[in-house]
C-alpha positions in Angstrom: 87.5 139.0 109.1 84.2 138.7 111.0 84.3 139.5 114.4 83.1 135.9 116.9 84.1 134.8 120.0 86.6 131.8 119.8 85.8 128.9 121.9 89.1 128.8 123.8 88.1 132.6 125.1 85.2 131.3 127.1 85.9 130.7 131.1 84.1 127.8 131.2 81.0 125.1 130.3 78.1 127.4 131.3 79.4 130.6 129.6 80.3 128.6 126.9 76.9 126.6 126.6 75.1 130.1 126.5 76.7 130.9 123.5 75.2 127.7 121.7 72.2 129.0 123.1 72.7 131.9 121.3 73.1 130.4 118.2 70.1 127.9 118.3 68.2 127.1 121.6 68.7 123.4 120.6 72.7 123.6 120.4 73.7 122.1 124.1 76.5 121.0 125.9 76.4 119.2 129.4 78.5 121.7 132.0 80.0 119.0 133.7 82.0 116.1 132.2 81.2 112.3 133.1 84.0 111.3 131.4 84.5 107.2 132.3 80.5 107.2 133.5 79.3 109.0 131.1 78.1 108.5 127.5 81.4 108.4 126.0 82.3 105.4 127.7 79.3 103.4 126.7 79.7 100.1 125.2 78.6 99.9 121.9 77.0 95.9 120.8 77.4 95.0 117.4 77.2 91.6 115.6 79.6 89.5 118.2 81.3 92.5 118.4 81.5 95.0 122.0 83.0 98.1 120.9 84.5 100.1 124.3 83.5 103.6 124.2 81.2 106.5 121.5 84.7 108.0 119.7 86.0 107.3 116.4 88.5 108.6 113.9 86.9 110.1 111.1 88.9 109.1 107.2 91.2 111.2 105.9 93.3 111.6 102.4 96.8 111.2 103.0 99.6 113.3 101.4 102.3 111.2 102.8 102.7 107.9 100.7 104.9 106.8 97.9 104.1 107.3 94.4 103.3 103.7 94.0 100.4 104.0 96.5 102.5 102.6 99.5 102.5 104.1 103.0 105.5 106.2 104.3 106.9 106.5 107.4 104.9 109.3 108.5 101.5 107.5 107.3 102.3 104.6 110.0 102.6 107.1 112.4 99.5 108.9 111.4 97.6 105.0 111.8 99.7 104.4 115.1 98.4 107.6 116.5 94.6 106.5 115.5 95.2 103.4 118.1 96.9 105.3 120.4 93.6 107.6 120.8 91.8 104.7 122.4 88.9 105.6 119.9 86.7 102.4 119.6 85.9 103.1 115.9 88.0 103.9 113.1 86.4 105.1 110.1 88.2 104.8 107.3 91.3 106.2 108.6 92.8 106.6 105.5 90.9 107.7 102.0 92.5 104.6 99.2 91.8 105.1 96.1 90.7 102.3 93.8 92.7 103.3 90.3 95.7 105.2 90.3 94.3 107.8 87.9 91.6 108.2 90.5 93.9 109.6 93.5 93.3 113.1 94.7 96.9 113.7 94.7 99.9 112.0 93.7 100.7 110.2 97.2 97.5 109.3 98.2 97.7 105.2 98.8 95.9 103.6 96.1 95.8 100.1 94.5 97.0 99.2 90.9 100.8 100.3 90.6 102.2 98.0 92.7 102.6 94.4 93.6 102.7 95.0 97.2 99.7 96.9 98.2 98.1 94.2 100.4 101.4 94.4 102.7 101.1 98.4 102.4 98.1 97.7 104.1 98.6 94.7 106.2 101.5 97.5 107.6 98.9 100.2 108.2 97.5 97.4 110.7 100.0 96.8 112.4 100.5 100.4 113.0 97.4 100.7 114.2 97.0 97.8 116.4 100.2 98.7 117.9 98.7 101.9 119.0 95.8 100.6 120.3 97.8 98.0 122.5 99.5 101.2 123.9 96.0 102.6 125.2 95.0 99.5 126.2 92.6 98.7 123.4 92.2 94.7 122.1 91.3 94.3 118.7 87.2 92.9 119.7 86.9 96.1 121.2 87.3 98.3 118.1 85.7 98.4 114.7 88.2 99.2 111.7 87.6 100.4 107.8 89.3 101.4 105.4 87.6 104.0 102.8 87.4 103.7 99.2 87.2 106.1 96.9 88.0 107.5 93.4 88.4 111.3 93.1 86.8 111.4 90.1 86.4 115.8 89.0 89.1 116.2 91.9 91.6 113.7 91.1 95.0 114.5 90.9 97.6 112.0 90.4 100.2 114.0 89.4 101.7 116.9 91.1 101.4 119.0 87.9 97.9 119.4 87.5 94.5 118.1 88.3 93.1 115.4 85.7 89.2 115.5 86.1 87.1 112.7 85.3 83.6 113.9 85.9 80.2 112.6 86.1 78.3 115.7 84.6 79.2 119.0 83.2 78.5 122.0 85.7 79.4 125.6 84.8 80.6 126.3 88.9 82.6 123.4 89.2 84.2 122.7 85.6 85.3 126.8 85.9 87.0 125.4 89.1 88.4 122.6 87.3 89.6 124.0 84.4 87.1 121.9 82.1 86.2 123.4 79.1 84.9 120.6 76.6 82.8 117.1 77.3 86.5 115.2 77.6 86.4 114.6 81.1 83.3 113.3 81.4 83.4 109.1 81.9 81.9 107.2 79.7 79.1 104.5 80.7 81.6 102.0 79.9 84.5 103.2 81.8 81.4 103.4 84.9 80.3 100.1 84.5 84.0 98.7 85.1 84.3 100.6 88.5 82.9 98.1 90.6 85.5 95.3 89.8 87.8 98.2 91.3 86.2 98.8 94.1 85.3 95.3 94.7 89.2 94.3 94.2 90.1 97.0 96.5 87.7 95.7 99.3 89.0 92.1 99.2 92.6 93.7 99.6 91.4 95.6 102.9 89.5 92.3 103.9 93.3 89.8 103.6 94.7 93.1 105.8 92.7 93.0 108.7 89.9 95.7 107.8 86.8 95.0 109.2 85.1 96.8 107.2 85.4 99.4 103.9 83.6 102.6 103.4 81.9 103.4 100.3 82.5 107.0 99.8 79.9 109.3 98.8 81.2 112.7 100.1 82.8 115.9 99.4 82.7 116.4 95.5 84.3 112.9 94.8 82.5 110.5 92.0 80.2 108.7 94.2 79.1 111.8 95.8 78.8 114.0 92.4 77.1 110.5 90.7 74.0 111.4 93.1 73.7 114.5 91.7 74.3 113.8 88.3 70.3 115.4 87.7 71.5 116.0 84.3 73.5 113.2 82.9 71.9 111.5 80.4 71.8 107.0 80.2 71.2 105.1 82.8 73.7 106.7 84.9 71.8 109.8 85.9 68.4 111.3 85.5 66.2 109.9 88.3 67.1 108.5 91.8 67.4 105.1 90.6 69.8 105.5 87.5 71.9 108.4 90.3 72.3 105.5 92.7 73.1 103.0 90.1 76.2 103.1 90.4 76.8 102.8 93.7 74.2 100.0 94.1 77.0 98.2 91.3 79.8 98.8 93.4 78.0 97.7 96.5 76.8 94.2 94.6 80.5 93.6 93.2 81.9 93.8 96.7 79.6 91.6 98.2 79.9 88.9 95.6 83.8 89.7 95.6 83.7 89.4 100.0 80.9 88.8 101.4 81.8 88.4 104.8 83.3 92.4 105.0 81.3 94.8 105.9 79.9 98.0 104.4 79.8 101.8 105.3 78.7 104.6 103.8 80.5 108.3 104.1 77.6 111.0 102.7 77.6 114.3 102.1 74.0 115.0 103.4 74.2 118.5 101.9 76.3 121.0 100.7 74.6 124.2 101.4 73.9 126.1 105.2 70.3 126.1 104.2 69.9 123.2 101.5 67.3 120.8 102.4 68.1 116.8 102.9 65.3 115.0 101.8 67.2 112.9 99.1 69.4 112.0 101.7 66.9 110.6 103.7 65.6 108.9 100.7 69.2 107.7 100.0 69.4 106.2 103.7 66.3 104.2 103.1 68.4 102.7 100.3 71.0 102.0 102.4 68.8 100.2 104.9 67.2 98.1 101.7 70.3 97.2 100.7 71.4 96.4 104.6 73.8 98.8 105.2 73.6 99.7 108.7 76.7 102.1 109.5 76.5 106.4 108.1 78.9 108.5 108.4 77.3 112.0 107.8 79.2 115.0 107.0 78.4 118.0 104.6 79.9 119.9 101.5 83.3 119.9 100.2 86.7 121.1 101.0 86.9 122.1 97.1 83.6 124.6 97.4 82.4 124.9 100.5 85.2 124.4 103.1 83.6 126.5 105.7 80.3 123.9 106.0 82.4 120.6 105.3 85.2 121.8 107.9 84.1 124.4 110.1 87.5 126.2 111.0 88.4 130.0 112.6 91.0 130.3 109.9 91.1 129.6 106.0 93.8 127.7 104.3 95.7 129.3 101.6 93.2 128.8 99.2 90.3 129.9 101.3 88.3 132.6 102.6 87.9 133.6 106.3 84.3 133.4 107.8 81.9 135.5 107.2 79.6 134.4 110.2 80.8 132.3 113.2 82.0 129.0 112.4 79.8 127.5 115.6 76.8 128.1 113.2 78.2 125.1 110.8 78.8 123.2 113.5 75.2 123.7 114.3 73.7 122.5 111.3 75.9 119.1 111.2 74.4 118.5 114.5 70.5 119.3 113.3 70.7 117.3 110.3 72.1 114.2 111.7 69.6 114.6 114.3 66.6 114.8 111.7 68.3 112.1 110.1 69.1 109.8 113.0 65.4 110.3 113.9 64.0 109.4 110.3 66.1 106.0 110.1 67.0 105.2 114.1 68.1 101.7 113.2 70.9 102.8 111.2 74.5 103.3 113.2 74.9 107.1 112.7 78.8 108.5 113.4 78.9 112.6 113.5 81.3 115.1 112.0 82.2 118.8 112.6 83.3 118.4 116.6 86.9 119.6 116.0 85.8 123.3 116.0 84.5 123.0 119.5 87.8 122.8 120.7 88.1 122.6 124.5 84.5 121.9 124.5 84.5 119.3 121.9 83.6 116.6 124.7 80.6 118.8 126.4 79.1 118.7 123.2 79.6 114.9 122.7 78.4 113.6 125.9 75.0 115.6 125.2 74.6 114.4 121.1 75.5 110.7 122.6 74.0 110.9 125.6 70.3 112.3 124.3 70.5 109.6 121.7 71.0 112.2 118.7 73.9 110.0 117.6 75.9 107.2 117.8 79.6 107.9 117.7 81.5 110.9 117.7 84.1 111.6 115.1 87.4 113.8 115.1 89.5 114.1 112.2 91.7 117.1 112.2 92.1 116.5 116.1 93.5 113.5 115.9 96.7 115.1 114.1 97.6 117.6 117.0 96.2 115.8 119.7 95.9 112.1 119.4 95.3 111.1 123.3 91.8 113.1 123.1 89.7 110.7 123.6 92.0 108.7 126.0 92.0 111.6 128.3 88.8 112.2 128.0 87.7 108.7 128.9 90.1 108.6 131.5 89.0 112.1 133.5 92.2 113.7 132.8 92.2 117.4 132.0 92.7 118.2 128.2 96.4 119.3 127.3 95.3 122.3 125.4 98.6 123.0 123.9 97.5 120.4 121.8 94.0 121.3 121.4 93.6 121.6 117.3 92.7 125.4 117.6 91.2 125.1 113.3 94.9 126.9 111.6 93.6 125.0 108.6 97.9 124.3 107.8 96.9 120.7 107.5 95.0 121.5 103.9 97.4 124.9 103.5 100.3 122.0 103.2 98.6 119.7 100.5 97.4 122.5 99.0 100.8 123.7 98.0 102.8 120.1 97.5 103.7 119.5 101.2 102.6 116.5 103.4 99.5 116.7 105.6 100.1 117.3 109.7 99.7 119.5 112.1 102.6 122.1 111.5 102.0 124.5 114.4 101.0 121.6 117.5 102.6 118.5 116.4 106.5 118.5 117.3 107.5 116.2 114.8 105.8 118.4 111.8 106.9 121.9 113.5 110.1 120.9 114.0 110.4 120.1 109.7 111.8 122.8 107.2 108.3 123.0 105.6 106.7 124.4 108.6 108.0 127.6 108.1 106.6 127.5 104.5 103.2 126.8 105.2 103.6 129.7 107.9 104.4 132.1 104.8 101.5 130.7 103.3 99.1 131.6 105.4 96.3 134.0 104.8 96.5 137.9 105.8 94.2 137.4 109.2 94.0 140.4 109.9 91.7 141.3 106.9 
């Protein structure tokens, strides 16, 4: 394993903030938190809307519900636990899948294999707005979505295998796969009735309470690998316009279905530490055409490039360690929203890859919010180990770094063998289960 500092070893903000330094002479913290004055805590106008503070809860795919797409027990206390972090914005919190045979594993929630999906969600609500009644949050203060999304060459809805529906071949990813023949590739036909999914999907998040739904472009799934479908022939790939077809079909079917929701986009900007990001820039400028105003920008996949998408000290099972220090990918999520914030500043930009900074995580926020770089600040990995993060941090009170997420990576070695997603070392209720000891066997040899 490569030899870096990690960031709960430094003695404070300064020595810390020299490291960045190190890395780029651009990567900055502030030394000294303003916590409830600072830019963390500022309001945030939107519509009629006043959000109360800069943090938000970034979406995640849940392991944790029934096989009919319903939540669990432990996904309500997953959504109570994004209210109780006092974050103003909720992204998404939860990755629902639009087809059953579009799931990324077999208890993701999803629509179309049960009658009572609207109440699954109407209870994921509740959940949440109980939480946020705990941290003293009213409903007018916050911003809530719900993130759609269809696996497509990563979907897995049953536990026995993956079942790959894909927009393009690609010798990398079908070897990864396990695609061998043109079988898994969707026909135009089977694109072009998508939209009614997504569309029905979006009116069922718009009865619950959602504010808005996220129209996910990210990390491998269809949407994301439909923009780079360079090859496909038809008028689903080619050039930029037949790549974005179909997410400009999904985007008109929800809008005729409910026009009165609103729309987000979650986008993969890149997927390499040195790819370039002009198509996403070019792919923001559709967004504002098409009046989308709110981005959620993150980078690569957890499938093929774990260590950009989810910058982490440790692997999951599946994974390798780091060959360079992880603060380097945390870097370059920070330069190219900045670029890209820059190039469209009237689009609502939320950031990714904070959780690595650990007990400097807010140092870095407050200086990315405060210098105008981004919007909101997003934790997703956090939020399992140590919910109250941004409560405490708005309120002045010192982080409880027993509960800092310190990047184990057990909340992906978990799904990754069968198990349900948490935070098996931090989190009391998931160390104290029988599969904690499991994913502990799991692990990777770290000292290698």
């Amino acid at each position: 394993m490569t030899s870096f500092a990690l960031p709960a070893t430094f003695f404070d903000a300064p020595q810390f903030l020299a490291r960045l330094q190190e890395i780029h002479p651009e990567f900055a913290c502030v030394t000294k938190l303003q916590s409830s004055n600072g830019p963390m805590a500022q309001a945030f106008s939107w519509k009629e809307r006043t959000f109360a503070n800069r943090w938000a809860i970034h979406p995640m795919e849940g392991w944790d519900g029934t096989a009919d797409g319903l939540p669990t027990e432990d996904t309500l206390r997953r959504w109570g636990n994004f209210g109780r972090s006092g974050a103003a914005l909720i992204w998404g919190g939860e990755a629902f899948a639009v087809t059953p045979e579009g799931r990324a594993n077999p208890h993701q929630l999803h629509q179309g294999s049960h009658a009572e999906v609207l109440q699954g969600l109407q209870e994921l609500m509740a959940a949440l707005r109980a939480g946020q009644g705990e941290a003293g949050l009213q409903p007018k203060q916050s911003y809530v979505g719900l993130q759609l999304t269809h696996s497509g060459r990563w979907a897995r809805p049953s536990a026995t295998q993956l079942s790959p529906r894909t927009m393009m071949r690609h010798d990398f990813l079908d070897d990864k796969v396990g695609i061998q023949d043109d079988s898994a590739l969707l026909t135009d036909a089977e694109l072009a009735d998508l939209p009614q999914a997504y569309a029905d999907a979006a009116c069922l998040a718009e009865q619950a309470g959602f504010d808005f739904v996220d129209i996910k472009c990210c990390h491998g799934y269809l949407l994301h690998e439909s923009l780079a479908a360079h090859d496909r022939p038809g008028p689903y790939g080619g050039s930029f316009e037949n790549r974005t077809r179909l997410f400009r079909e999904i985007v008109h079917a929800v809008r005729q279905a409910c026009p009165a929701l609103d729309l987000g986009v979650r986008l993969s900007a890149t997927d390499t530490l040195d790819g370039g990001f002009a198509e996403a820039s070019e792919f923001l400028s559709l967004l504002e055409s098409l009046e989308i105003s709110w981005v959620n920008l993150t980078q690569g996949s957890p499938y093929y490039c774990s260590h950009l998408q989810r910058p982490a000290a440790f692997p999951p099972s599946d994974g390798i360690p780091p060959t360079e220090d992880p603060l380097h990918a945390v870097w370059h999520h920070l330069q190219v929203t900045r670029a890209l914030k820059q190039k469209h500043p009237k689009l609502i930009f939320l950031g990714t890859g904070y959780t690595y900074l650990q007990d400097y995580l807010a140092h870095v926020a407050e200086y990315e919010v405060g210098e105008g770089f981004v919007d909101f600040v997003g934790i997703g990995r956090m939020v399992l180990s140590y919910p109250e993060m941004p409560q405490d941090h708005l309120a002045g009170r010192p982080f409880v770094r027993k509960k800092i997420c310190r990047t184990f990576s057990d909340c992906t070695t978990g799904p990754r063998n069968g198990m349900r997603s948490g935070c098996y070392p931090l989190d009391p209720e998931y160390r104290s289960r029988e599969e904690a000891k499991k994913v502990r066997e799991l692990r990777p040899n770290r000292k290698g």
